[in-house]
Kinemage of the C-alpha trace (Angstrom):
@kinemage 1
@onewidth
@group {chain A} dominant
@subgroup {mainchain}
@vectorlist {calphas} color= white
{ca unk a 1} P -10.957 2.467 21.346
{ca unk a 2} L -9.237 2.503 18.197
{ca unk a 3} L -7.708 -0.966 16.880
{ca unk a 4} L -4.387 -1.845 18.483
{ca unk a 5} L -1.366 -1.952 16.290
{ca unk a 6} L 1.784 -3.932 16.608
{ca unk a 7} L 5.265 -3.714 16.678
{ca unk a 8} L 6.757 -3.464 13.005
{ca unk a 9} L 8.049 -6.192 11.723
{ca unk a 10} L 9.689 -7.152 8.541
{ca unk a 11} L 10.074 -10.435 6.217
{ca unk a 12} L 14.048 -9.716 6.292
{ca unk a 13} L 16.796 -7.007 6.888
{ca unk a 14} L 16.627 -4.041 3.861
{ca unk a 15} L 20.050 -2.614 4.137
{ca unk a 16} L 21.103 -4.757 1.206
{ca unk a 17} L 17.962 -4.935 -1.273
{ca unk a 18} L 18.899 -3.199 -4.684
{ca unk a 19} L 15.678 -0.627 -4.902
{ca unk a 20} L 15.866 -0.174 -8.675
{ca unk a 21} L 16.183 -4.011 -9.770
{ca unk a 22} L 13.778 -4.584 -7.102
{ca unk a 23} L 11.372 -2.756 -9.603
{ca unk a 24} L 12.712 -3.865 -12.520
{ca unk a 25} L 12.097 -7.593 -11.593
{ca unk a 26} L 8.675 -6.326 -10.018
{ca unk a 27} L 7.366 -4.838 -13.831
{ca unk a 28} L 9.283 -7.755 -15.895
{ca unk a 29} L 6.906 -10.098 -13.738
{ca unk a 30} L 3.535 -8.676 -13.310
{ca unk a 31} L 3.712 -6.004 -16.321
{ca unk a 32} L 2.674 -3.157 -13.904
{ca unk a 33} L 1.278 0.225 -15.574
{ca unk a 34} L 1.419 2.103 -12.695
{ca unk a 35} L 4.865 3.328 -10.727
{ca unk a 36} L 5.611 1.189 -7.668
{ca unk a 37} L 6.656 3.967 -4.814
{ca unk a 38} L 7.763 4.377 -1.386
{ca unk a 39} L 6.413 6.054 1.241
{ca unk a 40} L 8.371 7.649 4.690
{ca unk a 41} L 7.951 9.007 8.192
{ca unk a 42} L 10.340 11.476 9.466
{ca unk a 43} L 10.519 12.489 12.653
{ca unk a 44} L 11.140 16.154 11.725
{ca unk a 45} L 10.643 18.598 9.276
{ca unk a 46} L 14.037 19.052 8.360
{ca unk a 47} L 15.286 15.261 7.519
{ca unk a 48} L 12.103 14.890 5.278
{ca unk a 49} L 13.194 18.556 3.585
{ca unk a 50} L 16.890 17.071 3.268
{ca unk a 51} L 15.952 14.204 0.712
{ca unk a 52} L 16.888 15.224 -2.886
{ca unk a 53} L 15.070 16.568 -5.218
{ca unk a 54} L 12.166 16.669 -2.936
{ca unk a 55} L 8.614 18.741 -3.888
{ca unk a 56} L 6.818 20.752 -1.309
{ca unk a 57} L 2.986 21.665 -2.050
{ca unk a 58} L 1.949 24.916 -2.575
{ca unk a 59} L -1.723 24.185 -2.095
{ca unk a 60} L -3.313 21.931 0.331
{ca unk a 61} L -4.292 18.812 -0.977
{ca unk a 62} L -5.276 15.819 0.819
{ca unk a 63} L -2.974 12.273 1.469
{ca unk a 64} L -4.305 10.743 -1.826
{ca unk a 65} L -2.977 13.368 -3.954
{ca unk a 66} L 0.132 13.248 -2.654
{ca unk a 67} L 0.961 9.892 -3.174
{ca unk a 68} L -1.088 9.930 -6.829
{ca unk a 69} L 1.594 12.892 -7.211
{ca unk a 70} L 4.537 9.866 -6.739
{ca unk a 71} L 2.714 6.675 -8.541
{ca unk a 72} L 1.078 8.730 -11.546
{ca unk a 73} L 3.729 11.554 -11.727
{ca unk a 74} L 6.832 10.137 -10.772
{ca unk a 75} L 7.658 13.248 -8.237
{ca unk a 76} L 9.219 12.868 -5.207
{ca unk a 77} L 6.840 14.937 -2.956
{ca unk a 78} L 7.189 15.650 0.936
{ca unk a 79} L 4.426 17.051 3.414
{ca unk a 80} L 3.827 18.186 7.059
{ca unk a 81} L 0.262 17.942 8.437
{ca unk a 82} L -0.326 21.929 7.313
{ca unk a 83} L -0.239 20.146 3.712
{ca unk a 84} L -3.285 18.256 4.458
{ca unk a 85} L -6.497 18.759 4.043
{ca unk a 86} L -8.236 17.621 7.747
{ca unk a 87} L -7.485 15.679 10.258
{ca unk a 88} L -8.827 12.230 8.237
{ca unk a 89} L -5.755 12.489 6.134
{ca unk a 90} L -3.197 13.669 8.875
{ca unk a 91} L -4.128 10.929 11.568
{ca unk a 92} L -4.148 7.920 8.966
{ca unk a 93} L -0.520 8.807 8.854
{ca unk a 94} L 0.467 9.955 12.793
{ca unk a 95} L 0.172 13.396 11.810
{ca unk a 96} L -2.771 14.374 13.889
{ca unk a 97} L -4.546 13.003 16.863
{ca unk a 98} L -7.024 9.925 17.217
{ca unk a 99} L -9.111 12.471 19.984
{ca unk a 100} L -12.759 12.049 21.064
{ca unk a 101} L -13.893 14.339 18.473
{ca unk a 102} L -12.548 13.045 15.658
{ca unk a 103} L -13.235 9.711 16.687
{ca unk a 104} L -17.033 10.895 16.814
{ca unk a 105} L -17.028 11.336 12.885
{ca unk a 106} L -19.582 13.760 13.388
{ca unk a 107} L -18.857 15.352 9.876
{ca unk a 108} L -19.348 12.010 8.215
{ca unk a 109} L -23.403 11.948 9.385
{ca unk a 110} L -25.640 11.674 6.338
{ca unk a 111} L -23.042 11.818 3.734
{ca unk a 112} L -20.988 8.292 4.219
{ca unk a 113} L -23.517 6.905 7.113
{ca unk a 114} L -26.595 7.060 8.561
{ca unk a 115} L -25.839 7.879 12.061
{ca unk a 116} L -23.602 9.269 14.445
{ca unk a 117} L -22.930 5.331 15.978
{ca unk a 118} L -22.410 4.218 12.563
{ca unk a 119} L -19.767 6.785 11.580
{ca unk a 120} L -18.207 6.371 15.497
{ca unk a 121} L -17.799 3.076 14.620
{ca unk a 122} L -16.066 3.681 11.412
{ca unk a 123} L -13.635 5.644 12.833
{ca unk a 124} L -12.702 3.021 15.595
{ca unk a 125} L -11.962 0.366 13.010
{ca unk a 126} L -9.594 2.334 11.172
{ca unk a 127} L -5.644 1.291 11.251
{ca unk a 128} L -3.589 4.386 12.000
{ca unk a 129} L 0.002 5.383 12.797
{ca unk a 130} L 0.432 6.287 16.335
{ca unk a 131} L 0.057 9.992 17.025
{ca unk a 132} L 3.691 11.883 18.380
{ca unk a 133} L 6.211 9.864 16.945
{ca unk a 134} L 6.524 11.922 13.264
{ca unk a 135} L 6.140 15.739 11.851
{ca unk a 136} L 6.579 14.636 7.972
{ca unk a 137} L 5.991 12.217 5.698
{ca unk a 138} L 7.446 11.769 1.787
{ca unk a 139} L 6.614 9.753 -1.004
{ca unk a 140} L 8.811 9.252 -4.371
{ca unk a 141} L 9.181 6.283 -7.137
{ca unk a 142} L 10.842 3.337 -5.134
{ca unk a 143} L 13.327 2.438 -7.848
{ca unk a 144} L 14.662 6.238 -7.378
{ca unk a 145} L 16.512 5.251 -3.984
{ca unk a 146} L 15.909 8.574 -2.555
{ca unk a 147} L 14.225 7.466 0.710
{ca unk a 148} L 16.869 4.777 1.454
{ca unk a 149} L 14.959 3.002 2.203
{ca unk a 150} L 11.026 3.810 2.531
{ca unk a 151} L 8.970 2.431 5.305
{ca unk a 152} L 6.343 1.049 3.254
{ca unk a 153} L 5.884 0.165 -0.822
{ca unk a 154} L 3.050 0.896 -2.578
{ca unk a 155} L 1.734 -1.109 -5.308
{ca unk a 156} L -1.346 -0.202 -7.780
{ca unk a 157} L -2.337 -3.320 -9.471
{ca unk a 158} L -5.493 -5.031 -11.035
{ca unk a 159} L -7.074 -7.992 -9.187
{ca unk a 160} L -4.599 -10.649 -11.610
{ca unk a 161} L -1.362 -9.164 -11.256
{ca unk a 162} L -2.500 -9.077 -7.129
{ca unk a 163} L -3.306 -12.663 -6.905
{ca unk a 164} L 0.196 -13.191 -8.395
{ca unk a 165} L 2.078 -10.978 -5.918
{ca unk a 166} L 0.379 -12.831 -3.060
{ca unk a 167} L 1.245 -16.033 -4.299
{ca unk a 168} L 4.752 -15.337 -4.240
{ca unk a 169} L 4.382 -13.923 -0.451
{ca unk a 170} L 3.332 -17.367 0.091
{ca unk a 171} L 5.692 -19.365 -1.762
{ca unk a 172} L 7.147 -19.670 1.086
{ca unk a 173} L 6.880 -18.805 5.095
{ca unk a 174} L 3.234 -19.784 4.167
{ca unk a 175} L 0.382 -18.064 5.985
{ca unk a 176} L -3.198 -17.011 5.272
{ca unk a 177} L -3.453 -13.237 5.133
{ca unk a 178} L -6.814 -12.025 6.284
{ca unk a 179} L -7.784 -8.079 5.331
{ca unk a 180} L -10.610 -5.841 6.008
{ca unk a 181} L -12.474 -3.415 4.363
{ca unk a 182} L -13.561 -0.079 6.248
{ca unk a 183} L -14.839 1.465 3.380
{ca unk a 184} L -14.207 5.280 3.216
{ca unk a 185} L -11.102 6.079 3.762
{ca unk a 186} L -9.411 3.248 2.661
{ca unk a 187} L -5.884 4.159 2.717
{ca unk a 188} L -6.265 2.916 6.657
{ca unk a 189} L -6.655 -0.696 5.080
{ca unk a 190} L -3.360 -0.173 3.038
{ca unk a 191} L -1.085 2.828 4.120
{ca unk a 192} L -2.139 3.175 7.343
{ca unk a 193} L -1.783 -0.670 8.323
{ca unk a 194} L 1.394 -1.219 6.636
{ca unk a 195} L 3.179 1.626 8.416
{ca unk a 196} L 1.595 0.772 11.966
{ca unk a 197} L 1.802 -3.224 11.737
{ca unk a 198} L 4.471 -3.903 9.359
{ca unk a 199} L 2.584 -5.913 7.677
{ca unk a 200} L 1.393 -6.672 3.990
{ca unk a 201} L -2.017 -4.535 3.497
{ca unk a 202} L -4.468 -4.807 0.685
{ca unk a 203} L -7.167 -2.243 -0.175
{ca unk a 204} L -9.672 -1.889 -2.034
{ca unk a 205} L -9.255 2.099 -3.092
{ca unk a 206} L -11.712 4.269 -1.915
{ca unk a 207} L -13.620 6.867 -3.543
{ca unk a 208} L -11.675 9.373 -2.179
{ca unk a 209} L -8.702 7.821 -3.630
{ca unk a 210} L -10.225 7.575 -6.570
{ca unk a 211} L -11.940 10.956 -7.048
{ca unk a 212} L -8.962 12.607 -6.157
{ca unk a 213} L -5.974 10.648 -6.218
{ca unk a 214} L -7.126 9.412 -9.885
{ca unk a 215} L -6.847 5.123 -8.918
{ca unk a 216} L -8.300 3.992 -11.859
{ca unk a 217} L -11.265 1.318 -11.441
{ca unk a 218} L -9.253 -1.659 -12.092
{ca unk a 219} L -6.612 -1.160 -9.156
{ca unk a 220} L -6.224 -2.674 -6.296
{ca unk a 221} L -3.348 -1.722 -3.442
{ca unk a 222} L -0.697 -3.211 -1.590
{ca unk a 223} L 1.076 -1.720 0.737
{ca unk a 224} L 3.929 -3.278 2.264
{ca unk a 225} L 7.801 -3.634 3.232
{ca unk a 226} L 10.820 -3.433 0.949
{ca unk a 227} L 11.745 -7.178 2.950
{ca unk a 228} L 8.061 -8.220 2.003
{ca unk a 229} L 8.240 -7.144 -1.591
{ca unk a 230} L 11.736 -8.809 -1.809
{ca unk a 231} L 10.094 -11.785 -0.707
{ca unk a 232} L 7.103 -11.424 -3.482
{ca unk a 233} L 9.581 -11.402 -6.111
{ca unk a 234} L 11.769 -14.694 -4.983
{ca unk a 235} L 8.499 -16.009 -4.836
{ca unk a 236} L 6.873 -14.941 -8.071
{ca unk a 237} L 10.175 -16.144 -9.478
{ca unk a 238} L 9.751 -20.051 -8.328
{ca unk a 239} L 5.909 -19.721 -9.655
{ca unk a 240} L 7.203 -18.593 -13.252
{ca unk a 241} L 9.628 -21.431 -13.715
{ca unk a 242} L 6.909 -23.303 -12.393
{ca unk a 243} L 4.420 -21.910 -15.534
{ca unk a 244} L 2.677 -20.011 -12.896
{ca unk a 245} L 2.923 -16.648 -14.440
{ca unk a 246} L 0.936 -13.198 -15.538
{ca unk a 247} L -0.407 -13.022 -17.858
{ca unk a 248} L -2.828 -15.634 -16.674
{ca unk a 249} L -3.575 -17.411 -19.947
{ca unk a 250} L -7.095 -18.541 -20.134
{ca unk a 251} L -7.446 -22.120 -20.659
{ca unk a 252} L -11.235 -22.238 -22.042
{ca unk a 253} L -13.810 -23.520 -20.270
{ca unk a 254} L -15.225 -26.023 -22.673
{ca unk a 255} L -11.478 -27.159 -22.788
{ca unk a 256} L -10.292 -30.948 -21.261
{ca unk a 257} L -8.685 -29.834 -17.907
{ca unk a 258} L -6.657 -32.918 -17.870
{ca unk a 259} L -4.278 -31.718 -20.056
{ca unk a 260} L -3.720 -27.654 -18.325
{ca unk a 261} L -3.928 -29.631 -14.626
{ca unk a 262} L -1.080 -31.953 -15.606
{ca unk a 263} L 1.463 -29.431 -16.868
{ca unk a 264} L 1.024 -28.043 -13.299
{ca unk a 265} L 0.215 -30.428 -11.250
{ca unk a 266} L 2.171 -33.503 -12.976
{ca unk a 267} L 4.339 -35.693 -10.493
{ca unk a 268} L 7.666 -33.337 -10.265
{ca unk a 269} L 10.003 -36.082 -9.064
């Protein structure tokens, strides 16, 4: 069997978080390069269609390209599963079945793995959206507004700025997150877990993502809610007044800790 998912949850209520100074705060703190984006489910065709400005493909391209098209681009961009290019892409997202064949991963056989059990058991381990609840999914820049809000936000950064961002999930509310790494097809370790669980998911992009959704080397993802990002920032916030901040400045390593430790660590009465 496939792994379970949860029910969604969230860090708070999102009808009242500001999108666009969400992202502002978001770049003033960790100095992103990339475009921090939202992603959607729709249940039909049509709502997805009715979000302005939206781009429909006129080619068939595969989930990484699509959401490359939002982060690298800037487009708001909307698909159906006829979009996509197999049924890897579409059932990551709900868009196609989790069947006996496709959990077989017979394709996969002396290109990713060795065997037909190894690539079976890739297959089960991957995090996917629940087939039959959605016909559409869109992506766009998050600070735009137009998905009001998205289900999940997607954030490219290098290993520095991602240490950051977790430390301000954990400012408070602490608990250890724990992530896994399926290998190809990635995205089921960040969009594909965020969007069934609800909650914060790290990757490690893939080289599908990277071949064709053009990740650079130094990225990481996180995929997660608008709530959970909110949080980040309050977070990353306290650790900046704290002088817990990106840039990390290096501190030498022939250097007398005593001195870096005790601006941080120093009683705080």
């Amino acid at each position: 069997m496939q792994q379970d998912v949860k029910t969604r949850e969230t860090a708070a209520p999102t009808d009242n978080i500001d999108l666009a100074t969400l992202v502002a705060d978001l770049n003033a703190l960790l100095r992103l390069k990339t475009t921090v984006i939202g992603m959607k489910m729709f249940a039909t065709v049509a709502e997805m269609e009715a979000i302005p400005k939206i781009r429909r493909p006129n080619a068939i391209h595969t989930t990484d390209q699509i959401v490359s098209m939002a982060s690298r681009l800037g487009w708001t961009v909307g698909i159906t599963s006829a979009d996509l290019v197999g049924a890897q892409c579409r059932a990551v997202i709900g868009l196609a079945p989790t069947d006996e064949k496709w959990l077989k991963g017979e394709s996969y056989v002396g290109v990713w793995h060795g065997t037909q059990e190894d690539a079976q058991k890739r297959q089960e381990a991957l995090c996917t959206v629940p087939y039959g609840r959605y016909q559409a999914m869109a992506v766009s820049p998050l600070a735009s507004g137009r998905l009001n809000p998205p289900d999940i936000c997607m954030v490219y950064a290098t290993p520095g700025q991602m240490i950051i961002l977790i430390n301000g999930l954990q400012y408070t509310g602490y608990k250890k997150f724990e992530w896994g790494v399926v290998g190809e097809t990635a995205c089921a370790d960040s969009w594909g877990r965020a969007l069934a669980t609800g909650e914060p998911s790290l990757s490690l992009p893939c080289f599908a993502e990277r071949r064709y959704g053009g990740v650079p080397d130094e990225e990481m993802l996180m995929a997660l809610s608008p709530a959970h990002l909110a949080k980040a920032v309050v977070g990353m916030k306290a650790l900046a007044k704290n002088g817990l901040r990106y840039p990390i400045a290096p501190y030498g390593i022939q250097s007398d800790v005593r001195a870096g430790m005790g601006a941080s660590y120093a009683d705080r009465k």
